[in-house]
C-alpha positions as CSV (number, residue, x, y, z in Angstrom):
1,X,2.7,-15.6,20.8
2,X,4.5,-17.2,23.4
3,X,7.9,-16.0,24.2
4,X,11.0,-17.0,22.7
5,X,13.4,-17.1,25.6
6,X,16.9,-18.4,26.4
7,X,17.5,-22.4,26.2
8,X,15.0,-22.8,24.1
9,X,15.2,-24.4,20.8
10,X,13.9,-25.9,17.5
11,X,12.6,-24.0,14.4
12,X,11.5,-21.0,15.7
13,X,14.9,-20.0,17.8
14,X,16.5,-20.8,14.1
15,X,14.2,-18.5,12.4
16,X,15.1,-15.6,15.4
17,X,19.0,-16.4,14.6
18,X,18.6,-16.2,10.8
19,X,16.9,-13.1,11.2
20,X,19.4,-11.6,13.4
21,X,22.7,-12.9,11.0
22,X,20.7,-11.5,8.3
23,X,20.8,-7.8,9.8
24,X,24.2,-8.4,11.3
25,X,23.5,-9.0,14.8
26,X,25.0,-12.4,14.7
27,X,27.7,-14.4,13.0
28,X,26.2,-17.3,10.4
29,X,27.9,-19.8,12.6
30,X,25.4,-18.7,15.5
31,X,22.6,-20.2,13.6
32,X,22.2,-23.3,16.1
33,X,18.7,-23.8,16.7
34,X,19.4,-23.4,20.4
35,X,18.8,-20.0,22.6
36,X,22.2,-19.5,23.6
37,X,24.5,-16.4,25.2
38,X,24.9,-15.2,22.1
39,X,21.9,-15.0,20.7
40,X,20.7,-13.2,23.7
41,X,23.8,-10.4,23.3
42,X,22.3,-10.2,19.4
43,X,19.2,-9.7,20.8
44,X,20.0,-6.7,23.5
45,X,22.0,-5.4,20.6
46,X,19.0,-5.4,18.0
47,X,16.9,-3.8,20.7
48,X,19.0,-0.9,21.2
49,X,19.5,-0.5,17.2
50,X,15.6,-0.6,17.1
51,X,15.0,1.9,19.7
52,X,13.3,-0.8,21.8
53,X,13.9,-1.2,25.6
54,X,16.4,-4.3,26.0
55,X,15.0,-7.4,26.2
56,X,16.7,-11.2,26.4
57,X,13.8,-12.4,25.0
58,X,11.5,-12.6,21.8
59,X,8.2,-10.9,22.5
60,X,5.6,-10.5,19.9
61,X,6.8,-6.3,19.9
62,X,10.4,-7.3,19.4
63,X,9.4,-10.1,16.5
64,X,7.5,-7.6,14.6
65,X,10.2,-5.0,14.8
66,X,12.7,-8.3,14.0
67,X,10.3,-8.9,10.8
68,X,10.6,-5.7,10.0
69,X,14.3,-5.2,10.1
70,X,14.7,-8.4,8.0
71,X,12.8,-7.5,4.9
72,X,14.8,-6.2,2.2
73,X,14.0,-4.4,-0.8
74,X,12.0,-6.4,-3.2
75,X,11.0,-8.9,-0.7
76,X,7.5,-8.1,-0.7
77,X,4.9,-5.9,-2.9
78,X,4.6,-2.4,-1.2
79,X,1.3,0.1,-1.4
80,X,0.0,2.6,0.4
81,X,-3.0,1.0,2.8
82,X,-4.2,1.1,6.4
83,X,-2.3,0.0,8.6
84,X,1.4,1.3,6.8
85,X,4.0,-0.9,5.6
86,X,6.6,-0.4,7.4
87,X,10.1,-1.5,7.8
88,X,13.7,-2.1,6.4
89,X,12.7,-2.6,2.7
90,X,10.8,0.3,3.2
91,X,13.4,2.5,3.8
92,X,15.5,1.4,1.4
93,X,12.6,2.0,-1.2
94,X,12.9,6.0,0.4
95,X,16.7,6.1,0.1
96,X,16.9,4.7,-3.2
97,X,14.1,7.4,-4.6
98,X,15.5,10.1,-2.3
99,X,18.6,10.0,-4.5
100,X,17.5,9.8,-7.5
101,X,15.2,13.1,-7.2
102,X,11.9,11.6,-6.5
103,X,11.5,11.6,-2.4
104,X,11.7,14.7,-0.3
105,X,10.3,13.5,2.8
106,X,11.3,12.2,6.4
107,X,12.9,8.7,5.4
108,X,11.0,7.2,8.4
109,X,10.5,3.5,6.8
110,X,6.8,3.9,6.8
111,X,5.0,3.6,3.2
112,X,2.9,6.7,3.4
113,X,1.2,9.1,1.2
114,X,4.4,10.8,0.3
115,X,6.4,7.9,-0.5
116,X,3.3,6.6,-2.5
117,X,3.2,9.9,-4.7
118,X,7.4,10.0,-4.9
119,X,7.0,6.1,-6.0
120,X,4.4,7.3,-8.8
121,X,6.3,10.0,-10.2
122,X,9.4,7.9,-10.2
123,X,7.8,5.2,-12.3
124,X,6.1,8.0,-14.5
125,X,9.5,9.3,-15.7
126,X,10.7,5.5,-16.6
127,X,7.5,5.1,-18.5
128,X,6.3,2.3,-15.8
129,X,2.4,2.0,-15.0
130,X,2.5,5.0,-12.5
131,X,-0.1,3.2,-9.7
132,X,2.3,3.9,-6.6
133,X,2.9,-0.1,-5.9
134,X,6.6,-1.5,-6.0
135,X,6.2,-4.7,-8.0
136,X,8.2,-6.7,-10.1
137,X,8.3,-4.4,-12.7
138,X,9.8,-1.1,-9.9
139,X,11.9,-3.4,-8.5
140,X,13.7,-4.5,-11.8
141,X,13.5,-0.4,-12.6
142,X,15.4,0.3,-9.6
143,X,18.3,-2.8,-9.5
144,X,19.1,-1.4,-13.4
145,X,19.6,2.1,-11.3
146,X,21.2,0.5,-8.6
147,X,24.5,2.8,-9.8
148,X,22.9,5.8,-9.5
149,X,21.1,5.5,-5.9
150,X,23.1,3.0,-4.0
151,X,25.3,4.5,-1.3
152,X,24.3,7.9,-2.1
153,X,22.3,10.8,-0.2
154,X,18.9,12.1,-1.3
155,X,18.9,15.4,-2.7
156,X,17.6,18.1,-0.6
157,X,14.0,20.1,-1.0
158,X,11.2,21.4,1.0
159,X,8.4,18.7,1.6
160,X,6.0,18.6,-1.2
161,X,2.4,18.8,-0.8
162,X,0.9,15.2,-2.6
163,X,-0.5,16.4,-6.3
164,X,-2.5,13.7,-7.3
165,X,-6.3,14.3,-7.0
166,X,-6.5,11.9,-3.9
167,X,-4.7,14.7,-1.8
168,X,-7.5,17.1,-2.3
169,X,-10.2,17.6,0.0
170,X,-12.0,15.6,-2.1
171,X,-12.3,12.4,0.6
172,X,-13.6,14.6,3.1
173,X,-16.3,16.2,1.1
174,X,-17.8,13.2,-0.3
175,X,-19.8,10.7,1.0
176,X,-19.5,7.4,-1.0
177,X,-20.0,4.0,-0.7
178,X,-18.1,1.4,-2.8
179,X,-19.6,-2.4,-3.3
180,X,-18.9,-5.1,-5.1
181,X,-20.8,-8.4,-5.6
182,X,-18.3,-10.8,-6.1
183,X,-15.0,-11.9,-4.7
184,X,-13.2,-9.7,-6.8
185,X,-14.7,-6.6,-6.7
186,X,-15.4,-6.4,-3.3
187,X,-11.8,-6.8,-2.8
188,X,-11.3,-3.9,-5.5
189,X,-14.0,-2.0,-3.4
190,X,-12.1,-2.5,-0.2
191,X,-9.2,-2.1,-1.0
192,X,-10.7,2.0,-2.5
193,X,-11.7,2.3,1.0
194,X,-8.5,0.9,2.2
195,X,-6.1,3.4,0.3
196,X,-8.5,6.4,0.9
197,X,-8.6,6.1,4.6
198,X,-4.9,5.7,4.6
199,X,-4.6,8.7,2.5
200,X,-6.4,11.1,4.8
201,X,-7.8,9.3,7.8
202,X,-11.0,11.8,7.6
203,X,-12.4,10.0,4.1
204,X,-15.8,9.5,3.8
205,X,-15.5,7.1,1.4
206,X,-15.7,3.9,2.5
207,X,-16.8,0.5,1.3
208,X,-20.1,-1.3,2.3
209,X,-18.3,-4.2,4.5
210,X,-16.9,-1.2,6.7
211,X,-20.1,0.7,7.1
212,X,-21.3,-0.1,10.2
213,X,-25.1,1.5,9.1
214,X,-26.6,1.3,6.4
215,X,-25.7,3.9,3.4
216,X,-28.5,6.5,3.6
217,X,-30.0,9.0,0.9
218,X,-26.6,11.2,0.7
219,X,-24.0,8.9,0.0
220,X,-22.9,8.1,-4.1
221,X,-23.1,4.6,-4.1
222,X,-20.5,2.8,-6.8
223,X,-20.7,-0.4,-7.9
224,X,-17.6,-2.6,-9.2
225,X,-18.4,-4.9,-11.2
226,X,-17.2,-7.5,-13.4
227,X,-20.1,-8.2,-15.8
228,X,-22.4,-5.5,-17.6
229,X,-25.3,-8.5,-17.0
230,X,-25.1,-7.6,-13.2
231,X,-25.5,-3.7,-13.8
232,X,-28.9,-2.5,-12.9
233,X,-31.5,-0.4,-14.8
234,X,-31.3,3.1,-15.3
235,X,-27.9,2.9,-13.5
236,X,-24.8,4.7,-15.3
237,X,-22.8,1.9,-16.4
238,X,-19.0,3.3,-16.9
239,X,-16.4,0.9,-18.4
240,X,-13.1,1.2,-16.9
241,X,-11.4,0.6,-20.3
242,X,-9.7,3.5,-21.9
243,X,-8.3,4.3,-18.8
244,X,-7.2,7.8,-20.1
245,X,-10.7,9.1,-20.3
246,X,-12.1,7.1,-17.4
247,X,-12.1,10.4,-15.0
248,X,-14.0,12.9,-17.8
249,X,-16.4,9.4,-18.4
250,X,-17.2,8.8,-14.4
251,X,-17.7,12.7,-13.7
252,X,-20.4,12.8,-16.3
253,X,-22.1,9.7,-15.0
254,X,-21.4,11.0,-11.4
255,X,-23.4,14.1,-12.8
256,X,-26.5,11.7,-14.1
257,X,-26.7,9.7,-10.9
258,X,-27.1,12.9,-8.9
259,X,-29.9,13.9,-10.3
260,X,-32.0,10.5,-8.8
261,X,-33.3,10.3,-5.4
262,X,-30.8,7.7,-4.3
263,X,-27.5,8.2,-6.4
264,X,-25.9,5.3,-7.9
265,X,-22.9,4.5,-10.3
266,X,-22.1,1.1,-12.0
267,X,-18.1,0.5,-13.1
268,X,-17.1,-2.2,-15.5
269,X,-13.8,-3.9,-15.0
270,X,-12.3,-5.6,-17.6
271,X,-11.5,-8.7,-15.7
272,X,-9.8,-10.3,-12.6
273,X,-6.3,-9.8,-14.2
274,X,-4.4,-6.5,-15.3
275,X,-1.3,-7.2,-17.4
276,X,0.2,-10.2,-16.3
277,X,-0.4,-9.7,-12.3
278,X,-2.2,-11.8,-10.1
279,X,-5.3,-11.6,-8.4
280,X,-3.6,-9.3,-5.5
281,X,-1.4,-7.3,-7.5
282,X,-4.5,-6.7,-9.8
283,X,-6.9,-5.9,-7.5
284,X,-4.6,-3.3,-6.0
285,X,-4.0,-1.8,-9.1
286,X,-7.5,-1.1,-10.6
287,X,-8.1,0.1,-6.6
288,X,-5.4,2.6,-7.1
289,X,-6.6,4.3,-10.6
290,X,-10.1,3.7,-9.9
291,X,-9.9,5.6,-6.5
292,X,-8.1,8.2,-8.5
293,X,-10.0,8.3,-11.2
294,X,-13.2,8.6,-9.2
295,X,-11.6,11.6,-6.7
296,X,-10.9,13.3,-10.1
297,X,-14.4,13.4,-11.3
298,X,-15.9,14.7,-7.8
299,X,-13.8,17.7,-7.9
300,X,-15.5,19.0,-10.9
């Protein structure tokens, strides 16, 4: 991007000032459109707040650390994927489940694997779909808490170590390519690859679009899909339905497909939307508990 720099104006100086009044760098009456003094002094000010060196003018580094700063909780969906999320909302999101009991780690403002897993548990305990992403749904969860968290310090515990089935070495030990042949589930597919990489940068699983080689002889291959017509012969054909079981259900079919020459796996979704999500939030989520689901049944 091209610098934003003093005396310049138009839309993009407004969105800079709105940005700055919106952290409290600068007065609502500053909001003029034009690059003036005192957008400049807001601008040296949200630098050294930032930890950036000073600047008097709008670089791509110092947008994206202004982006960041300007996000409030609830603004956006938040996950854990490659690169992080990062950035005010984020923080809040670690202060607000720091106090209420759920988040014992550095509250850096990154969405990591620890903030996924202290996001899981705290949805567990409200009886929310526990799949680590702040939705709708968390975010309603955690304004009717707002009494309890708001203004107050996180309690104080020793760094856990993650205990959901991603966290063992599990991503490391097995090689396994994830596919899809339509839209849908080869965003379901990348997004698995996506989440595992960002879980422990040493995965080897990893969807087709990010193999860079062909798969070879080794490697499980699992196929999402979203019709049992596109399943292939003598291919175990797992159905993501009755998501309780789906673990016990992929480790036996895991088991079958071993035994071939070239391993293979087939799972069913049960369509493009989960609850009343969209394609996105949906996606996401059957990424989440299938990724899960599938590190669970190669530990047996």
């Amino acid at each position: 991007m091209e610098p934003i720099k003093r005396n310049d104006t138009g839309a993009a100086v407004e969105d800079v000032q709105q940005r700055l009044a919106r952290i409290g760098h600068l007065p609502e009456d500053g909001i003029t459109g034009t690059f003036d003094d005192a957008t400049a002094r807001a601008l040296v000010d949200f630098c050294a707040a930032a930890s950036l060196p000073a600047a008097d003018e709008v670089t791509e580094k110092v947008w994206a650390a202004l982006v960041d700063a300007s996000y409030n909780l609830g603004d956006r969906t938040l996950y854990l994927r490659m690169p992080y999320f990062h950035g005010h909302d984020v923080l809040e999101l670690q202060q607000a489940l720091g106090a209420l009991g759920f988040f014992y780690g550095e509250r850096d403002a990154i969405f990591g694997a620890h903030t996924e897993e202290a996001l899981r548990r705290f949805q567990m305990n409200l009886g929310l779909p526990s799949d680590g992403i702040a939705g709708a749904y968390t975010y309603a969860a955690l304004r009717n808490l707002a009494h309890s968290w708001v203004g107050k310090e996180a309690t104080h515990s020793p760094v856990r170590h993650l205990g959901f089935a991603r966290a063992a070495d599990v991503l490391e030990r097995n090689a396994v390519c994830l596919f899809g042949t339509d839209e849908f589930s080869r965003s379901v597919a990348s997004r698995m690859s996506n989440l595992s990489q960002a879980t422990n940068p040493a995965s080897k699983i990893i969807s087709a679009d990010s193999l860079s080689v062909p798969p070879d002889e080794t490697m499980i291959l699992v196929h999402v899909l979203l019709g049992a017509v596109d399943a292939e012969v003598g291919v175990p054909l797992v159905s993501y339905e009755e998501e309780d079981t789906l673990a016990l259900r992929l480790a036996s079919a895991v088991d079958a497909a071993r035994e071939a020459a070239s391993p293979r796996v087939s799972v069913l979704l049960p369509g493009t939307v989960w609850l009343e999500a969209g394609p996105e939030r949906s996606a996401q989520h059957y990424a989440i508990t299938l990724l899960d689901a599938l590190c669970s049944a190669l530990q047996e």
